[in-house]
N, C-alpha and C positions, 0 to 999 in steps of 0.2 A: 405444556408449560416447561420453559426449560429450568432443571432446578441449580442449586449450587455447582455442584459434581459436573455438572455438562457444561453449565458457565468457564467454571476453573477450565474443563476440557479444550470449550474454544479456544480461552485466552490462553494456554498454551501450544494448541497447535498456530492460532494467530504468530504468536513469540517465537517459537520454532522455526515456523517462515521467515520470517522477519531477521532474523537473527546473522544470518551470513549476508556478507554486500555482495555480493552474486546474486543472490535471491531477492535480495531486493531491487536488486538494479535491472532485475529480469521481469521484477513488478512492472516496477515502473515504465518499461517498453509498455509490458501489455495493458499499463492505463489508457496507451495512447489509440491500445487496440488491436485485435487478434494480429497472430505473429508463428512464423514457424520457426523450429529449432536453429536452421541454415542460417536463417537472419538473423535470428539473438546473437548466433556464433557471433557471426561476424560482426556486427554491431557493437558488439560487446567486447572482441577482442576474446571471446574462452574457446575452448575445443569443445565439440559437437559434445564429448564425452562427456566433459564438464557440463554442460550446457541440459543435457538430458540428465542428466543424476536431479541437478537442481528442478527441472521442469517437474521428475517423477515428486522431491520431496513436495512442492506446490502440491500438487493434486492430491499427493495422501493426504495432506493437511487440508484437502476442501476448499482451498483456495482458488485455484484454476480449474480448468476442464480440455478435456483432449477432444478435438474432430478428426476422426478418419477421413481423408480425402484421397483417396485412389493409393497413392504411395506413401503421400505426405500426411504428416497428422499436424493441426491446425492450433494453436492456446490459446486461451483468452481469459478474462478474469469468468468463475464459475456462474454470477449475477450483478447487476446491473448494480443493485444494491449495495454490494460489497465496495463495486470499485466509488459509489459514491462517498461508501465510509472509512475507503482507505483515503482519498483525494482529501475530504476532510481531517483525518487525521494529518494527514503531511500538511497542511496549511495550517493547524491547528499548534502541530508541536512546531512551526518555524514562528507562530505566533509570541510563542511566551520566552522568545531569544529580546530582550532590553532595547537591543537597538533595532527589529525588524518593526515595523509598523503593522497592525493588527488587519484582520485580515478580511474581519469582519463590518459590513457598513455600517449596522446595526448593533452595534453588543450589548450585551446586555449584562457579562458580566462586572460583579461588583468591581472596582479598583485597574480592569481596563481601559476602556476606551470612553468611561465617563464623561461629563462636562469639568467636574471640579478637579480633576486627577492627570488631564492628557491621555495620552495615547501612553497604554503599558504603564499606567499607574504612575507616570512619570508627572510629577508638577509643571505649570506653563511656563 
């Protein structure tokens, strides 16, 4: 059972990660799906140097995970799980921007996507 203390733990290594746009934008490649450092480079426009500083902080944080492949070492999100609750999260927080439209078909919460309220609590 995870208690407080390891809660706070995640959600700070979570925010950690999260925290620089390097890091997140290194995420968001590997939502798309495992990825080597060469390609984030480049993709991304950072130096290899850069690019592995950021990869190492991922991993301490638990976030990623490294494959050894012959020379190459391979990233990807650490569980399947995770990258569903980060994809969630990122639909979730472009949710509660006023003029995005909700993201959800079904919502259920109160003063979103109701009948009586519109889309984002907004009147018809």
């Amino acid at each position: 059972m995870l208690t407080i203390a390891s809660r706070l733990d995640v959600m700070n290594r979570l925010g950690r990660a999260m925290a620089d746009p390097s890091r997140s934008r290194i995420l968001m490649m590997l939502l798309d799906g495992p990825s080597y450092p060469a390609v984030l480079s480049s993709e991304l426009g950072l130096t290899r140097s850069n690019v592995s500083n950021h990869l190492a902080c991922l991993r301490d944080c638990g976030i990623i995970v490294a494959e050894h492949q012959g020379r190459q070492t391979r990233y990807e999100i650490a569980d399947p799980h995770l990258a569903a609750a980060l994809t969630s999260l990122i639909d979730v927080t472009l949710a509660v921007d006023e003029s995005a439209a909700c993201v959800a078909a079904n919502c259920a919460v109160q003063g979103c996507c109701n009948a009586s309220t519109g889309a984002n609590g907004a009147t018809p």
